[in-house]
C-alpha angles and dihedrals in degrees: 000000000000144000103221144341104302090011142123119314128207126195122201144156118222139157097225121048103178094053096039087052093043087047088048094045093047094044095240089129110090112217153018087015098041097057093042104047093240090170094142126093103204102162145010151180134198118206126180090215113073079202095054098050090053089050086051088046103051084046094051099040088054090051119101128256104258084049091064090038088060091044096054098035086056093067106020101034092171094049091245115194095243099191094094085059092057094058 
């Protein structure tokens, strides 16, 4: 998730998509997305493993920046808000 082009990015595991993004866009997420306005869905991955996701997660969330930049970019090269496409 991110706030805007070049912006804070937030990295998170959850088992339901849909309802984590609509809690973060309403605000009713307390926390890190919340201070900091994180409303756009700009990449996701599905895994069938819950243990696998987590594992994805804690990588991800250790890359640098410009790491995660190249991974979202690769699949979402004008920063679209995805969530529409979830619902």
């Amino acid at each position: 998730m991110t706030n805007r082009p070049n912006g804070t990015l937030y990295v998170g595991v959850t088992a339901d998509l849909p309802r984590r993004i609509w809690e973060h866009r309403d605000g009713v997420a307390e926390g890190f997305t919340r201070r900091h306005g994180l409303k756009r869905l700009v990449y996701s991955e599905r895994h069938d493993d819950i243990r696998a996701a987590l594992q994805r997660e804690k990588n991800i969330k250790h890359w640098p920046r410009a790491w995660k930049t190249r991974l979202i970019v690769a699949d979402n090269p004008e920063l679209n808000d995805l969530y529409d496409h979830l619902v």
